[in-house]
ChimeraX commands (.cxc) that place a marker at each C-alpha (Angstrom):
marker #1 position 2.96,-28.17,-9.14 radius 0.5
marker #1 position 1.19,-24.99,-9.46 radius 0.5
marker #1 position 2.60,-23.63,-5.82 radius 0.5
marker #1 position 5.99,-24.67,-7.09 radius 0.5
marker #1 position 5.24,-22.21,-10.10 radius 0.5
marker #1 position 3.09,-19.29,-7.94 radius 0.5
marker #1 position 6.45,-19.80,-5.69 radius 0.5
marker #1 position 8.94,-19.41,-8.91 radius 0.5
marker #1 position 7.04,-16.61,-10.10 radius 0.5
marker #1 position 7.09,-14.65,-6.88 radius 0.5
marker #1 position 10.73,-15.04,-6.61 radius 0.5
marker #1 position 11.47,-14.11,-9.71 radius 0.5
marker #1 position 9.48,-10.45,-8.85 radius 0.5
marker #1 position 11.71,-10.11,-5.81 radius 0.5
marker #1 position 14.82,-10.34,-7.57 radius 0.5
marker #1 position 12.74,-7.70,-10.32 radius 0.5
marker #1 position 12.48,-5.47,-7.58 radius 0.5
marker #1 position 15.68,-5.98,-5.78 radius 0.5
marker #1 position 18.22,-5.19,-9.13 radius 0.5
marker #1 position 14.97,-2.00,-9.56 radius 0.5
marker #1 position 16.03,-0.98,-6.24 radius 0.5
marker #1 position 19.67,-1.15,-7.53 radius 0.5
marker #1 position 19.28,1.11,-10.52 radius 0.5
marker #1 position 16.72,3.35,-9.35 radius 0.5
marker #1 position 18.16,6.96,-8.40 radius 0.5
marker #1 position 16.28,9.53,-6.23 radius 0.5
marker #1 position 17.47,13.23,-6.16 radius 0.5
marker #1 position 17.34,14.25,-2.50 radius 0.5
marker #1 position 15.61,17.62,-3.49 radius 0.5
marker #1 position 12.42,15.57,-4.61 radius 0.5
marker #1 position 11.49,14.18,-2.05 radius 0.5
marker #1 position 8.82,15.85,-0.45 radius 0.5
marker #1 position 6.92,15.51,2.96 radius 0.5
marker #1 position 5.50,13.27,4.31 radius 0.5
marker #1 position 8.32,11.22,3.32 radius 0.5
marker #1 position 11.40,13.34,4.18 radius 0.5
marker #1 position 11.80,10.69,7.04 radius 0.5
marker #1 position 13.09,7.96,4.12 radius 0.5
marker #1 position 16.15,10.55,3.76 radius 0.5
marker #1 position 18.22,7.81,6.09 radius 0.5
marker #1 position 16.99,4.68,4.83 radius 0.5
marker #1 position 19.49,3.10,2.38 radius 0.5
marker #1 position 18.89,1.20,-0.96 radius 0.5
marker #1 position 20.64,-2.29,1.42 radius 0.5
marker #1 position 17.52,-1.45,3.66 radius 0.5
marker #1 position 15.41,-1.63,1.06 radius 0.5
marker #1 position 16.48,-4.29,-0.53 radius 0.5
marker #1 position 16.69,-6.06,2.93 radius 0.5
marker #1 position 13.04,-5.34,3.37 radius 0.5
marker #1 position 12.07,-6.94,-0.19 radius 0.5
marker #1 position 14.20,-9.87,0.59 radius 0.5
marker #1 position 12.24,-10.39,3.88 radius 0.5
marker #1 position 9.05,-9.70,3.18 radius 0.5
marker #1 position 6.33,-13.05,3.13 radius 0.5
marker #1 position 5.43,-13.35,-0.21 radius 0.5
marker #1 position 2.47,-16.54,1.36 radius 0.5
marker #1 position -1.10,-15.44,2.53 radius 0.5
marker #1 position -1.44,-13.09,5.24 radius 0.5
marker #1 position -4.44,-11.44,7.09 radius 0.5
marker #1 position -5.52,-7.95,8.11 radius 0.5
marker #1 position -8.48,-8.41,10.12 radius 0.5
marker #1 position -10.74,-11.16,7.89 radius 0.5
marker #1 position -8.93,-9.67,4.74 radius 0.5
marker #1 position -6.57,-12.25,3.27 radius 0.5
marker #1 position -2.63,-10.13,1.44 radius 0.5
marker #1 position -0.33,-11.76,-0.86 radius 0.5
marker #1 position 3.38,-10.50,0.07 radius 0.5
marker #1 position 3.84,-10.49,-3.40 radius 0.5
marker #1 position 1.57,-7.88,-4.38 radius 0.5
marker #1 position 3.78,-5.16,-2.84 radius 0.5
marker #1 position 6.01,-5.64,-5.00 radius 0.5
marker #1 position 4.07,-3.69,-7.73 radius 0.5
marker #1 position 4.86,-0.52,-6.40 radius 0.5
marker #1 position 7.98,0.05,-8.29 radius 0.5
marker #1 position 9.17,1.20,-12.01 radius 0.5
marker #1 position 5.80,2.78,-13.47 radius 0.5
marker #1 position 3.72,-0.56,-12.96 radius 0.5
marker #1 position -0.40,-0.83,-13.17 radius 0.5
marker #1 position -1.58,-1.15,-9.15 radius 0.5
marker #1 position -3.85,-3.76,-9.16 radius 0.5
marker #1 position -6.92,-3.52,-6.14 radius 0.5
marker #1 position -5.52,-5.99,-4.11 radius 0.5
marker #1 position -1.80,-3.53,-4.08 radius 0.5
marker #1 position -3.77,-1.20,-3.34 radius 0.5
marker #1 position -6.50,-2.28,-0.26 radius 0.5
marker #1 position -2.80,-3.82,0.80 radius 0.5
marker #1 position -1.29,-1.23,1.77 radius 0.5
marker #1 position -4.03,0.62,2.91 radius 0.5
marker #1 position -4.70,-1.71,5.28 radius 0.5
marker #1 position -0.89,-1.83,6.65 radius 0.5
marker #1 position -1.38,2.16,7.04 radius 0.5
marker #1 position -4.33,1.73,8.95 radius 0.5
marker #1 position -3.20,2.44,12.34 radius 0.5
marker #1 position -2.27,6.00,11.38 radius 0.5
marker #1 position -4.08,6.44,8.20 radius 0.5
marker #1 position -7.63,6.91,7.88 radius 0.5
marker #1 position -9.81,5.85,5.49 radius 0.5
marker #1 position -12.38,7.17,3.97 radius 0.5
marker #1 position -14.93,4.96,1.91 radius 0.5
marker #1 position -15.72,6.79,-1.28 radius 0.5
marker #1 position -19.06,5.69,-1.72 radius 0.5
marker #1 position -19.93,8.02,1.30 radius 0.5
marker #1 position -21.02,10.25,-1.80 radius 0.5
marker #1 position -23.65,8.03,-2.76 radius 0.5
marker #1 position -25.67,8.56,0.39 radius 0.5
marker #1 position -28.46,11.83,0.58 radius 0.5
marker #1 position -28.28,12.39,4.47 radius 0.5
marker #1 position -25.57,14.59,6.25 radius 0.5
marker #1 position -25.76,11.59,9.10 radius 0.5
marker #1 position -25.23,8.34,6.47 radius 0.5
marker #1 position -22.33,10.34,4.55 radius 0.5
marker #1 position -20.86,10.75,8.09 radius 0.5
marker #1 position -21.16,7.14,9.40 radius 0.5
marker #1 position -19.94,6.07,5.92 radius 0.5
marker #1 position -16.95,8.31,6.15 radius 0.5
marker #1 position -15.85,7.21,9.47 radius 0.5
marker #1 position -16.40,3.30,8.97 radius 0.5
marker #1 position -12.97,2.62,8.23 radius 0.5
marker #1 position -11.39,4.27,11.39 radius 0.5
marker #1 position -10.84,8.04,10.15 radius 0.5
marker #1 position -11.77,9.34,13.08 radius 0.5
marker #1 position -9.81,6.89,15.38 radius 0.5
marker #1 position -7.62,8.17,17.89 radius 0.5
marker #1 position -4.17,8.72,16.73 radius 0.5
marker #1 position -5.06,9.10,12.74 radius 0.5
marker #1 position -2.50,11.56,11.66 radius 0.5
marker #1 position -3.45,11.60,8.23 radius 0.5
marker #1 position -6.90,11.02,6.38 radius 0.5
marker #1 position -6.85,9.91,2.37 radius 0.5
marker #1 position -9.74,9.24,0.15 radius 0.5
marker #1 position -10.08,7.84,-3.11 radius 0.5
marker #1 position -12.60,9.48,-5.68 radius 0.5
marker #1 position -14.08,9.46,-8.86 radius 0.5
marker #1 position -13.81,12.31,-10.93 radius 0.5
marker #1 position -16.23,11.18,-13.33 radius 0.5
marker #1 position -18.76,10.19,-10.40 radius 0.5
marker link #1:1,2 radius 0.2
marker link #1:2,3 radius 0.2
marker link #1:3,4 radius 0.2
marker link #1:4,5 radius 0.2
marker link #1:5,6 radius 0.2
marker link #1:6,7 radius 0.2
marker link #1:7,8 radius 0.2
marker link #1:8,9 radius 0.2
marker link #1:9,10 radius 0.2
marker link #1:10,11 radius 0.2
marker link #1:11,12 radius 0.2
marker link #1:12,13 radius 0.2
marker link #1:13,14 radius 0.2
marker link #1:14,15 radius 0.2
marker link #1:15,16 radius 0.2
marker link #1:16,17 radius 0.2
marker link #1:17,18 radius 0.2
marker link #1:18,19 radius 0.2
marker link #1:19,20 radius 0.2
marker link #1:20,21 radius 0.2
marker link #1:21,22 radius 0.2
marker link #1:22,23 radius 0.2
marker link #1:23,24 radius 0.2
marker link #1:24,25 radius 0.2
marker link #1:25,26 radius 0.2
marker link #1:26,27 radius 0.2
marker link #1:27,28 radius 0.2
marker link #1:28,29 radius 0.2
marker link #1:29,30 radius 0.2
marker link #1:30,31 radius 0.2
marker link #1:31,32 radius 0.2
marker link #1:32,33 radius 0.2
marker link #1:33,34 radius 0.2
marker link #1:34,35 radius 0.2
marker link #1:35,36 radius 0.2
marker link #1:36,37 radius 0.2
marker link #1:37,38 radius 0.2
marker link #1:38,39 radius 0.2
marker link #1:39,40 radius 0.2
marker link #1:40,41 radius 0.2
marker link #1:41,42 radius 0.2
marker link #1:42,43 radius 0.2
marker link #1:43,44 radius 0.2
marker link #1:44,45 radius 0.2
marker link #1:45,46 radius 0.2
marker link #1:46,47 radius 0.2
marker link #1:47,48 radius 0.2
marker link #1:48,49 radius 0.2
marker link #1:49,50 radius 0.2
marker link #1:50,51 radius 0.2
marker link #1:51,52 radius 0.2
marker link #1:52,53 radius 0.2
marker link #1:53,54 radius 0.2
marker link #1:54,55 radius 0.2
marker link #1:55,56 radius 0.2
marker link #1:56,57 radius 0.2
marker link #1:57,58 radius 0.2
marker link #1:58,59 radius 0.2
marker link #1:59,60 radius 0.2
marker link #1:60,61 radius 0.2
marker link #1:61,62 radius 0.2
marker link #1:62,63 radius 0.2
marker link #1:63,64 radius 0.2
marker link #1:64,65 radius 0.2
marker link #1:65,66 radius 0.2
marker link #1:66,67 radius 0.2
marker link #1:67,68 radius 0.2
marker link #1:68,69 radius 0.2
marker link #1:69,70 radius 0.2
marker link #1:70,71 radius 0.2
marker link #1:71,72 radius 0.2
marker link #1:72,73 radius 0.2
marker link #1:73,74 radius 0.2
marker link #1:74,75 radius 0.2
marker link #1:75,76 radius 0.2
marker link #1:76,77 radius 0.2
marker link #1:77,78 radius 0.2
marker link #1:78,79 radius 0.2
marker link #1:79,80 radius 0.2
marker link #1:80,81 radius 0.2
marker link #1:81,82 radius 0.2
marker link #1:82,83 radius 0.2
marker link #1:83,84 radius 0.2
marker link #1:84,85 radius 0.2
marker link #1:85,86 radius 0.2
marker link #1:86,87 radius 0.2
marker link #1:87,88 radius 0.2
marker link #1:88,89 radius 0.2
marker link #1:89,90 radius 0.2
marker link #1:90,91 radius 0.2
marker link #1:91,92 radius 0.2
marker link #1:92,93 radius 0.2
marker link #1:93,94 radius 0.2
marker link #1:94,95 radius 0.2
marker link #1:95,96 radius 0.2
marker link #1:96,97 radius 0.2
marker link #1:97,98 radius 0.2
marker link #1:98,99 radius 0.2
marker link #1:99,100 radius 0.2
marker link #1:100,101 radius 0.2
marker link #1:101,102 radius 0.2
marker link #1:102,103 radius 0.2
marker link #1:103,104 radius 0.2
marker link #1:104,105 radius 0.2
marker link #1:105,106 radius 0.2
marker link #1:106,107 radius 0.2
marker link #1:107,108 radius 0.2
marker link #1:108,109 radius 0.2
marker link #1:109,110 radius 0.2
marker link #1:110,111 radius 0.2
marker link #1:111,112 radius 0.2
marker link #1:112,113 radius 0.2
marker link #1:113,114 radius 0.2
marker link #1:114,115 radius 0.2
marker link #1:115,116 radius 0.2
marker link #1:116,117 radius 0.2
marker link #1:117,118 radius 0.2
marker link #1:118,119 radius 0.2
marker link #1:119,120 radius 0.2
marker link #1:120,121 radius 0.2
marker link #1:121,122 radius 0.2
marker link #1:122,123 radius 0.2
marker link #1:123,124 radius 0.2
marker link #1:124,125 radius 0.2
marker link #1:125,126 radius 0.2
marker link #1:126,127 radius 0.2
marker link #1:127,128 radius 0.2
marker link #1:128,129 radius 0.2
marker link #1:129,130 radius 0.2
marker link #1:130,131 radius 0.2
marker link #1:131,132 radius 0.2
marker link #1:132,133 radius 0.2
marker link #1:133,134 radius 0.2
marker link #1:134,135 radius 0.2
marker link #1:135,136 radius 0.2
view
């Protein structure tokens, strides 16, 4: 009973976001690099996309995803971690990473190894993104 309800539930976000996705209106002038390459992609794509996307248990590597967790990124919704770790896992191949407790280390050589464990300075990482505390 309680996948019929997790199953329910999830369904019910993807219609959320699909009639979002509807409403929502963009202004062509806001949108800034790097995503000036969305300029084609149409709100039936997107909603296409939603409407495909496996909402079950997935893996990156030995890191389990719930579909349904990128759903969150619409309206003005709290990202939880998992939304989060998501995505920037999907990114991966041409996003690096870098671990923010890399600032908790003393040496030049463990900040450096630290920085790099999560691929940022793999071959064909376009882009490098970080996520710090200010209050650190």
């Amino acid at each position: 009973m309680e996948k019929v309800v997790v199953a329910k539930n999830n369904f019910a976000l993807v219609q959320t976001t699909v009639d979002w996705i509807e409403t929502v209106e963009f202004q062509v002038e806001d949108i800034v690099e790097p995503f000036k390459d969305t300029l084609d992609i149409t709100k039936v794509d997107y909603k296409a996309a939603v409407e495909d996307l496996n909402l079950g248990e997935w893996f990156f590597g030995r890191h389990p995803l719930h579909g349904c967790e990128f759903l969150d990124f619409r309206e003005n919704l709290w990202l939880h971690t998992g939304s989060i770790i998501g995505v920037l896992f999907v990114l991966r191949e041409t996003v690096g990473i870098i671990n923010p407790r890399f600032l908790d280390f003393d040496t030049m050589e463990q900040r450096s190894r630290i920085a790099r464990s999560y691929g940022a300075a793999d071959p064909g990482v376009k882009r490098v993104i970080s996520v710090v505390n200010l209050q650190h």
